[in-house]
Every structure is written in structure tokens, then in C-alpha cells.
N, C-alpha and C positions, 0 to 999 in steps of 0.2 A: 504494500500500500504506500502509494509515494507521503512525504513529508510537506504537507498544507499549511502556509500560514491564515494565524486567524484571523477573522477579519474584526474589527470594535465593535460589530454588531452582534456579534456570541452574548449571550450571557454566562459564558464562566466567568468567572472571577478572578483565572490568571490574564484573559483577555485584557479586563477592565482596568488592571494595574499596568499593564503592559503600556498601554494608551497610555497613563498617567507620567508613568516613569521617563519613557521617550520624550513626549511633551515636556517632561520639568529636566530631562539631561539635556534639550536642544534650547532653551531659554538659559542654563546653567553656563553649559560648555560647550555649544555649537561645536560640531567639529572632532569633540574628543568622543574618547569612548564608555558606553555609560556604566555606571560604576553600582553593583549590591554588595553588601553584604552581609556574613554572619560571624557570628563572634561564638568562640567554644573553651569552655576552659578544662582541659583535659587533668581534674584532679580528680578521679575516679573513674567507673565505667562510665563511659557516654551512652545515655541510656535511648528510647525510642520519642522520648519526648523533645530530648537535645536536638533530635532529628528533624523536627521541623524548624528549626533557629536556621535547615542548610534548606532542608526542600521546598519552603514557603520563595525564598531568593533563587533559589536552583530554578524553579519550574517557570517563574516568572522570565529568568532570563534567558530560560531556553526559546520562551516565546518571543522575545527582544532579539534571539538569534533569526530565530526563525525569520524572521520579517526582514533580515539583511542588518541587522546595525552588528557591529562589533559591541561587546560586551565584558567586562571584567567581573567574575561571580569573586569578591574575598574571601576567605576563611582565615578569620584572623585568631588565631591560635593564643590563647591566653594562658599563655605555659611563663609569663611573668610573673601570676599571680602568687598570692601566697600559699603555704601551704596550711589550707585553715583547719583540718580533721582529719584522722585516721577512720576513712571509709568502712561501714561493717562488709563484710564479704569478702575482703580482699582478698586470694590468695596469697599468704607467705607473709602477711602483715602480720605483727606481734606486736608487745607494748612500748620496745626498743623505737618503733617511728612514732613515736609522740615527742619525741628530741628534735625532729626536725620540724616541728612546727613552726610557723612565722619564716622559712627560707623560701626561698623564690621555687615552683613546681621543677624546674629544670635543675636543681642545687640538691632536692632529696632522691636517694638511690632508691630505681626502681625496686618493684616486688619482686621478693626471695624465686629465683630462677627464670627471669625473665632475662631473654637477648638484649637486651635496648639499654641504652645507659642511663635513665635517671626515668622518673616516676613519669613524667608529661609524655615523656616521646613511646614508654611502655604505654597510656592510655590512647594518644594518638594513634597506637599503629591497625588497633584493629578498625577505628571507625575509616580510617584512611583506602583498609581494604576494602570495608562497605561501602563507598563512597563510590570507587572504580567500580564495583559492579552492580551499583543503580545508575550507572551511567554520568556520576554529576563532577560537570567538567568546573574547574575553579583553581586560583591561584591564592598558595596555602602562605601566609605571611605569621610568622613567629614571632610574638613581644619578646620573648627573651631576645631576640638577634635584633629588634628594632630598636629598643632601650638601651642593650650592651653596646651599641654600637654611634650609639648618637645619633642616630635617625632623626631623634623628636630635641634635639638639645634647643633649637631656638622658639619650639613650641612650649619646652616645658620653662626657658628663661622666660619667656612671655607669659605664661601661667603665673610665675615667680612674681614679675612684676606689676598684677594686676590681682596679687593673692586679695586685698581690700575690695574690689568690687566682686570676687567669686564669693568671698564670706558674707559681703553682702546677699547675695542671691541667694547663698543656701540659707542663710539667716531670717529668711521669707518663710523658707518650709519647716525648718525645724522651730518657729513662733506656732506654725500652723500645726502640728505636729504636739507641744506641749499643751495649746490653748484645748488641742483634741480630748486628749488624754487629760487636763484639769475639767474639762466640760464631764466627762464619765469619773471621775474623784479617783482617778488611779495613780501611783506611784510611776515618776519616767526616768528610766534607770537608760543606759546604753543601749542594750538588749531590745529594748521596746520602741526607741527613739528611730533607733534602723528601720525595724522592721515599719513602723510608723512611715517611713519615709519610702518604704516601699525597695529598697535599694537588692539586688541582684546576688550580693555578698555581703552575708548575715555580720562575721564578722568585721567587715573594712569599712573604716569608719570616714568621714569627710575631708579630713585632714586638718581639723580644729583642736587646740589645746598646744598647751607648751610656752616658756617663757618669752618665745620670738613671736607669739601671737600665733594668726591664724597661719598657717601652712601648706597649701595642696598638694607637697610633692615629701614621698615617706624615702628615705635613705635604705637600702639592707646594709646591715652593722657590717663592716668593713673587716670585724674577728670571727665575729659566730655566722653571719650571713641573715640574720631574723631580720625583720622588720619593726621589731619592738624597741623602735627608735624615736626620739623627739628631737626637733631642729628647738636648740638653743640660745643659737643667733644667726642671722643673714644680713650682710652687707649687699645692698645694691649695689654698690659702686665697684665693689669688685668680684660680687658674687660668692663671697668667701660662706662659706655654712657651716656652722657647726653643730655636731648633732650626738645625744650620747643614747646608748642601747640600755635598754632596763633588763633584757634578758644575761649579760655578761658585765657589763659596767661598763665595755670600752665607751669613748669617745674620742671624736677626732675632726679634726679643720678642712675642710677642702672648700676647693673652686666648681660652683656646681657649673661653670663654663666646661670645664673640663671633665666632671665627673660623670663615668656610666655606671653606677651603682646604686640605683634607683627607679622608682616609676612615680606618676602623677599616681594619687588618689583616686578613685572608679568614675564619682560623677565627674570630675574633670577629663579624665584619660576616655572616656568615650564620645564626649561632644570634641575634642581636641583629634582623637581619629578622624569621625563624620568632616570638619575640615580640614586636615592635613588628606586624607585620599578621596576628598570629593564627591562623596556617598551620596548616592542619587536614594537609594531603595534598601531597607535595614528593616524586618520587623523584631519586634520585640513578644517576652511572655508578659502573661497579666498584673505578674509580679512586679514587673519594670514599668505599666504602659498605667498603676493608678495615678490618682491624683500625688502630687508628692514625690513620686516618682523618679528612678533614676532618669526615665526618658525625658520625661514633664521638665525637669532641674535644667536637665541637659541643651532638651532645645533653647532655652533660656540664656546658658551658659555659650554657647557656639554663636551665637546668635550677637553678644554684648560684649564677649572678652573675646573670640577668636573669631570673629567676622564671616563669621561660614550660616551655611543654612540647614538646619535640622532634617534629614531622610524623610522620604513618606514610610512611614514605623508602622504599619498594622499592629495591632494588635494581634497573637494568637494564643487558642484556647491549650489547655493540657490536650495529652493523650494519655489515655489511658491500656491498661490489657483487662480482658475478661478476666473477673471475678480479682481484679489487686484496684486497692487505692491509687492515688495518684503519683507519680514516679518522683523519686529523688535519686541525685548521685549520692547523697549522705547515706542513703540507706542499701545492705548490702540487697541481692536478687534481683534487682531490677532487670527486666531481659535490653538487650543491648539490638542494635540493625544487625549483628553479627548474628545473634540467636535467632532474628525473624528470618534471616535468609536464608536458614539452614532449613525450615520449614515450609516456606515460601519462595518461591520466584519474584524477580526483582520487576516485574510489571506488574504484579501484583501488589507489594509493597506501595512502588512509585503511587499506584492509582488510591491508594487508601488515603495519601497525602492529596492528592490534584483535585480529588472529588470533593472534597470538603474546605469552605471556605476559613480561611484561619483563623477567624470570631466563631468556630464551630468545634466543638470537644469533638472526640471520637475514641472510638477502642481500636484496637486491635488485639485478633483472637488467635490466644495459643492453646484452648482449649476447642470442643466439638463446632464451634462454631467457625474456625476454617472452613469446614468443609463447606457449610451455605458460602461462606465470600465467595470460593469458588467456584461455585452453582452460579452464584452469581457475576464474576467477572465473563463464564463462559457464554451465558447468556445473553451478559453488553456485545461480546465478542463476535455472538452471531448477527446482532440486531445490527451493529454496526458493516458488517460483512453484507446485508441484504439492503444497507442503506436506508432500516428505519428506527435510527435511534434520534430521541433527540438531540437538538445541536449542544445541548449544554454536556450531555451524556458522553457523544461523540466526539468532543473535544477533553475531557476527561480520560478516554479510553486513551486517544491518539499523545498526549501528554507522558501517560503511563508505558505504551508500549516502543516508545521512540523518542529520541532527541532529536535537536536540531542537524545534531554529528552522524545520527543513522537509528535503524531500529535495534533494539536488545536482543541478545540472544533469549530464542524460544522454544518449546520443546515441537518437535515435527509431527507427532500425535497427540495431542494436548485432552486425552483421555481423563474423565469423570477423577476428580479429586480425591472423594470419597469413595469411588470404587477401587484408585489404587493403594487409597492406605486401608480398604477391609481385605484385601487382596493380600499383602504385605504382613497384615496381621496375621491372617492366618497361615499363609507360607511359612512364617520368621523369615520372611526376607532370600528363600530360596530360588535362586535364580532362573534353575528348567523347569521347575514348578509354575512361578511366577509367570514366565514366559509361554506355557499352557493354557494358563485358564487366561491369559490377556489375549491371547490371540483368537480363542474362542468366543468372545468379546462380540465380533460382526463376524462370521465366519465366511461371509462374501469379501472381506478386506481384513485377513489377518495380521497382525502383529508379527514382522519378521524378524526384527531384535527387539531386545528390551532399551536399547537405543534411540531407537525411535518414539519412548515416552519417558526418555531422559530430558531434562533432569526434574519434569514433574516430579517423577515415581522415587526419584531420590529425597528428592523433600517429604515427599508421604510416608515416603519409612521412616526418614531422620524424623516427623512426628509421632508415628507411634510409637519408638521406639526411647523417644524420647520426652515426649508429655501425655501419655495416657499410662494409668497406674497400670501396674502390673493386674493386677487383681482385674480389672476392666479388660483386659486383652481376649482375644477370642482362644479357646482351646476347644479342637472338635474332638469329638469323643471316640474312643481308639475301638467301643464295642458299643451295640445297641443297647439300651436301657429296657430292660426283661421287662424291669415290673411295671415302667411306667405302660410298654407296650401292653401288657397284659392287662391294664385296667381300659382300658380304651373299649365303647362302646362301640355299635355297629357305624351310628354315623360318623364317628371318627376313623374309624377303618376305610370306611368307605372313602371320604375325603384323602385320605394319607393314600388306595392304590389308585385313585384317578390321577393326583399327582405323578405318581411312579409310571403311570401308563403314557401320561404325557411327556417324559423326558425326552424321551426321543426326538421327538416331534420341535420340539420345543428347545433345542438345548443352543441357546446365545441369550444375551442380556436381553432382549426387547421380548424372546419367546419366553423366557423363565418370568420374566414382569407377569403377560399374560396369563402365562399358567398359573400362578400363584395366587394373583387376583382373580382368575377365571374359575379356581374349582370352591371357593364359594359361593359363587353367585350357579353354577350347577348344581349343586346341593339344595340349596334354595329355590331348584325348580327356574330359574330364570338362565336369560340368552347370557352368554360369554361378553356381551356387548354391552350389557344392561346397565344404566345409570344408577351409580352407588344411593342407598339411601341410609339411614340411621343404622334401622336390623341390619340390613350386610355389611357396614362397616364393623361394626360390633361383632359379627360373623370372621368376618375377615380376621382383627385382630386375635379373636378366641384360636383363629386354625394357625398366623402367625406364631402366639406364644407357645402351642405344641409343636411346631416345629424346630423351635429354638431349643425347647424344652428335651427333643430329642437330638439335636445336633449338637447344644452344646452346652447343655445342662444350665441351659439361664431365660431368661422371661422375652430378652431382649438382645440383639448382637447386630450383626453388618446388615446389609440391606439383604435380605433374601433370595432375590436373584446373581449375585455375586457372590453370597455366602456357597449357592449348589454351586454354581461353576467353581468354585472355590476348591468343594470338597471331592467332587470330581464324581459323575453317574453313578459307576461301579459302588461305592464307598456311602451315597444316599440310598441307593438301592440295602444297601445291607443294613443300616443304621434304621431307615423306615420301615422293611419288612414286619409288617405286624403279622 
């Protein structure tokens, strides 16, 4: 399917940014190329929520490609930051990394048997391989390498010298902020005053307090590397600073002209990004986008001290998974892009983000409910293929299954979701097994490798095998169940050899559907054709849970038509023989 640009009359909602963005980079920077970004800070697992901080920017500017413009997607790497917590989950963490707290992410040694040399570039590496195989093309900028290197030296002396009207402006929210918290009679400790302010890192504070007055740029200690530093004294005239650490006692003189041993404070070092590279397009989470607000402070600050223009920032809602609360990196389990990809294909991910606008929550499901998403991307995928989907739908799908750079790799038989992880389940993943009952499937167009429903069918097993309990797994029974056969009345006898007489006749997915459905509405005296009503669904179910009941000793299990093919003629014939 060729690669379409959209046109402003869509109504998706990456269209409608796309318009805007363009519009506000040719009044901006005629000329240059337009500029989003996202910002990640790799102190823990990067979870599925961080994820839209890239795909919200990603999908927009693939649309911005799409239409001819050059484009710079950032991913600015906030591997400056501090190190505020020792993550629960971590692998190889113990009580020994609470000593490096307060050191820059790039300064603490990664976790106990990891390749990578310090903590940041270990959490970077896996979102990085996620990133390549949802297709999202961006150019990755590191605060440590920007700050060490002096990048920002006459943004952050210009921060320096206007530190009086920044304290002014924060000094707006945090009046608004106490007056809050005195209107409801509570105590406003540090703790509450942040969070009050809405800011993005719980612990980093404004950069207020200290003998030299207000401050917006934190030193790391020049002995231990923390941050639990206070500027003492700053000369303008020669930029001299002096700063002493509370974590070690050092203190020491320097020229912050010269010094790369530091970063601005968060709501300064973020409106100071947006103009130093020109940030056309940035959304932020809910966290960042209230009143008070590191975004709210920020456009204010960009705006007054460093003459730039605030992004258009959407707002975006959480994501959530089936059956978890809402995700944090602080909290260990979180599933990562890494874990969904292992279950899912990456147009399918891609589309879970495109479909929904970034003011809109969502799950995403690592439990039973996969298998419906899949039902349903298969669905878009034909509706889309016969050209009657809607345009908000179809551009959606088209977003999901291609970039601007080309389409994603897909599977060449993109075979029923659910039917290859009940398949999968019951083989345990045996591959000439496997490749039996999938080929039996449509037996007018068999299955001639398992290849050809790669890497579907590898995701469906890496789900069973990896988020359904044990105890939930299917096991068919190695001999028929005597007694239960023995208690069976006539009309269940009867029901159980019309099934058996039909196998034959019947034996692919679409004929086993029928037969199963079919030999209760013959029971019940009615056509094979006959519109379900209450009693035969009630019928139906009753003849379902005997068959479960003798295949696998449970009420309930895979879908029944892939269960027989599953279990193979030969092997239903012996197990139903009443």
C-alpha cells in the first residue's frame, strides 16, 4: 500500500497538529527544519507510559515527513539528572547504591552484571532497541555530553545573570502554591510545595535558598560528585562561584565561565532547551501540563529571561496495563516497550498510541485481552484493505503500519491471534505439531512453514508462555474420563456421536465452527442454519462445557474449533467415544 500524505481535512488528531506545527515552524524559522521533541530520563526502567513522551512527537513528525518538510524528532536524554532513588525491581540493586544518590545518572555504576558502563546508558539501551523496531527515527542528544561540554555555558551565564527576575516568576507560583495549601489549613513542608507546583522531579527543587540568595544553577561537589550543594557566593563581574556540598563538607571557588560541572535547575533547564534548539512541538504528562506547572512556569520563563517561544505542549493522559494502576519508574514491575514487543508486533503497539488522542488515557493489555486488540487491528486491516474504513480509522491504521521511511516489517500470514497462542498452548510450542494443525487451518491454502506466520506466532507463544499462569494453561487429557462418560444420558451421547460423525466432513477452522455450533441446534430439532435464540445459546454452552469437560478437564479453555484441530481426529475420537 503506497505511503499517503494526509490531507488537514482528516480528522485524526496527528493531522490536526501536523497543520499547526508546520504553520508555527514557517512563521518561526522559515527555511529551517522543524524541530519536536521529547525528553526521557533514563533513571530506571523506561516504562510504557514514558512511551508516549516519544510516540505523541514521533507520529506527528512522521506526518511533517510525510508531506515533504525535513524534520528533527529530539530525544533528549536526561542522563544529567540526579540520581534521586534506588528503583524497587532492579536487578542486582542492593543497599550499597543509596551512596550514590544526589550524582549525576551517568557518574552511578550500572546494575550488578550489566554491559554498559554506568546506570543511564544501562536504562537507555533497551528503550533504544525499542525505539528501532517501532520504526521511530530521531536524533538522541545526551545532557551529560551537553552540560560537560559547555554547550549551554552562555545560556546558563544568562540564566546567572537574570537569576532576580527567574525568582521572581517562580515566586508567582510558589505564593500561589502556599496561599493553596493555607486556604485547606495544611502544613507546607518541601515535599508538598513541589508537588504543589506540579514539577516533573519530586525531589529537585527551584534552585532557591542559600547565602548568595536565589540560584538557578546546582554545582555537582567537585569531591563526592552529589548535588547537595549550595552557591555561597557569585560574583558577576567575574563569574567567580563559590559553592560548599552538605553531603562531604568540600567547598571550592571556580569561574562558572569556565566550569562544566553543573546543570541549571529543571524549570529553568527546560524553557532554556525549548530556546536554545528551537522547539517547535514538545508534549508534556498531566503532571507537568497543571496549573503551576513545570510547563505553565516554563513558558513564562522562555518567554521573559531567554526570549524564545514556548512548544505547542499537548497535554497527554497516563497509560495504563490491564488490571495495574498507573505506571511509575519509582516502582519496580512496571512492563517496559521491551516486554510489549515481545508479545506484540510493533504495528500493533505503534497503533495503540496513533488511535488515541493524547488528552485520552488508555491500557494496554498483557493479559486475555490481546487477543480482542487483535481481532480487532485484523478487522481495521481488512476494512481498510476493501476501502471502507473511516478516514479517521484509516489514517490511524496507515500511521501504525508505516512511516514516512517505508512500511514495518509484517508477518506474511497474519493468522487469528488467538488461535495461535490456543495452538501454542497446547502444543508447548512444538514445532511439527504446531505446523499440522496451522496448516489445517484453510486446507484449500495450507501453511507451508511456520515462517510464514512468523513473527505473529512468536509473540503468541512468548504470551503464553509468559503471562498466563500456569494453572490457566491448557492440558489435554492423555485418556478419556470413564466416569464422567458413563454418567452421560442419551441426549448427550447423542450430541457427542453427531459431533464424531461430523469430523470428517468438517475438519478446518470454518467447518469445526459449524459443527460445533451446528449439532445443537440439531438436537433441538432445528436447521444447521437456524438463528441462535436464548434456549440454544444456553444449549450450546451446556454441550460446550462437556466438551471441555472431557478434553481437558475444565469448564472452559481455547476456542473449540482450534482446540479439535489442536488435539488432532484420531485422539477426539478416543477421548469422546462414549
Amino acid at each position: 500500500m503506497p505511503i499517503v500524505a494526509q490531507s488537514s481535512t482528516e480528522t485524526d488528531w496527528v493531522s490536526r497538529f501536523a497543520d499547526d506545527v508546520i504553520a508555527e515552524s514557517e512563521r518561526r524559522a522559515p527555511g529551517k527544519p522543524v524541530v519536536v521533541a521529547s525528553g526521557l530520563s533514563p533513571s530506571g526502567p523506561i516504562h510504557l507510559g514514558n512511551l508516549r513522551e516519544v510516540m505523541t512527537p514521533h507520529l506527528v513528525a512522521d506526518e511533517v515527513r510525510r508531506r515533504g518538510h525535513e524534520v528533527r524528532h529530539l530525544i533528549s536524554w536526561d542522563d544529567y539528572d540526579r540520581y534521586r532513588k534506588v528503583p524497587a525491581g532492579v536487578e542486582g540493586v542492593d543497599g550499597t547504591w543509596a551512596e550514590h544518590i544526589g550524582k549525576p545518572l551517568t557518574s552511578v555504576p550500572a546494575p550488578a552484571g550489566s554491559p554498559h558502563p554506568n546506570w543511564a546508558e544501562h536504562f537507555k539501551a533497551a528503550l533504544v532497541e525499542s525505539l528501532a523496531e517501532l520504526g521511530v527515527e530521531y536524533d538522541p542528544v545526551s545532557q551529560t555530553e551537553q552540560y560537560t561540554s559547555g554547550a549551554y555555558r552562555e545560556q546558563i551565564l544568562h540564566a546567572v545573570k537574570h537569576r532576580a527576575r527567574i525568582d521572581g516568576i517562580l515566586d508567582q507560583y510558589r505564593t500561589k502554591a502556599k496561599a493553596q495549601a493555607k486556604k485547606q489549613q495544611k502544613p507546607v513542608d518541601e515535599a508538598e510545595l513541589e508537588a504543589a507546583e506540579g514539577s516533573g522531579a519530586a525531589s529537585e527543587d527551584d534552585g532557591s535558598g542559600g547565602s548568595a540568595g536565589y540560584f538557578p544553577y546546582k554545582p555537582y561537589c567537585g569531591n563526592c560528585e552529589k548535588d547537595l550543594t549550595t552557591v555561597t557566593e557569585y560574583l558577576d563581574a567575574t563569574t567567580e562561584l563559590t559553592y560548599s556540598c552538605a553531603a562531604c563538607g568540600f567547598s571550592e571557588t571556580v569561574r562558572l565561565s569556565e566550569f562544566n560541572r553543573g546543570k541549571l535547575v529543571w524549570k529553568v533547564d527546560w524553557p532554556m532547551r525549548w530556546a536554545y534548539e528551537g522547539v517547535i512541538f514538545e508534549p508534556s504528562g498531566v503532571d507537568h501540563s497543571s496549573p503551576g506547572s513545570s510547563f505553565v512556569v516554563g513558558g513564562q520563563i522562555v518567554r521573559e529571561v531567554f526570549d524564545g517561544v514556548q512548544p505547542i505542549g499537548p497535554m497527554y493522559a497516563f497509560v495504563g496495563i490491564s488490571g495495574m494502576a498507573k505506571m511509575s519508574s519509582s516502582r519496580g514491575g512496571v512492563p517496559t516497550p521491551a516486554d510489549a514487543l515481545k508479545i506484540m508486533e510493533a504495528p500493533l503497539l505503534r497503533w495503540l498510541y496513533a488511535r488515541r488522542k493524547p488528552n485520552q488515557s488508555f491500557k494496554i493489555a498483557f493479559d486475555q485481552e490481546i487477543q480482542r486488540l487483535y481481532d480487532e487491528w485484523d478487522k481495521l486491516e481488512s476494512r481498510v484493505a476493501e476501502g471502507a474504513a473511516l478516514p479517521a480509522d484509516a489514517a490511524a491504521y496507515a500511521r501504525a503500519a508505516r512511516t514516512a521511511a517505508g512500511e514495518l516489517p509484517r508477518t506474511p500470514r497474519p493468522l487469528p491471534y488467538r488461535t495461535l497462542a490456543s495452538v501454542v498452548d497446547i502444543t508447548a510450542g512444538h514445532d511439527e505439531q504446531t505446523l499440522r494443525i496451522l496448516s489445517e487451518l484453510d486446507p484449500a491454502n495450507p501453511l507451508s512453514s511456520l515462517d510464514e506466520a512468523r513473527p505473529r506466532l512468536d509473540r503468541a507463544e512468548n504470551w503464553i508462555t509468559t503471562q498466563v499462569p500456569a494453572d490457566a494453561r491448557t492440558v489435554v487429557r492423555s485418556e478419556p474420563d470413564a466416569e464422567l462418560l458413563g454418567s452421560l444420558g442419551d441426549e448427550a451421547r447423542e450430541s457427542l456421536r453427531l459431533l464424531l460423525e461430523g469430523l470428517d466432513t468438517h475438519w478446518s477452522l470454518d467447518g469445526l465452527t459449524t459443527l460445533v455450533y451446528g449439532v445443537p441446534k440439531v438436537m433441538a430439532g432445528l436447521d444447521p442454519d437456524a438463528k441462535p435464540t436464548p434456549e440454544l445459546k444456553a444449549a450450546q454452552r451446556s454441550f460446550f462445557a462437556l466438551l471441555y469437560r472431557l478434553l481437558v478437564s475444565r469448564e472452559t479453555g481455547p476456542r473449540l474449533p482450534t482446540l479439535l484441530l489442536a488435539v488432532g481426529a484420531d485422539r477426539v475420537r478416543k477421548l469422546l467415544a462414549a
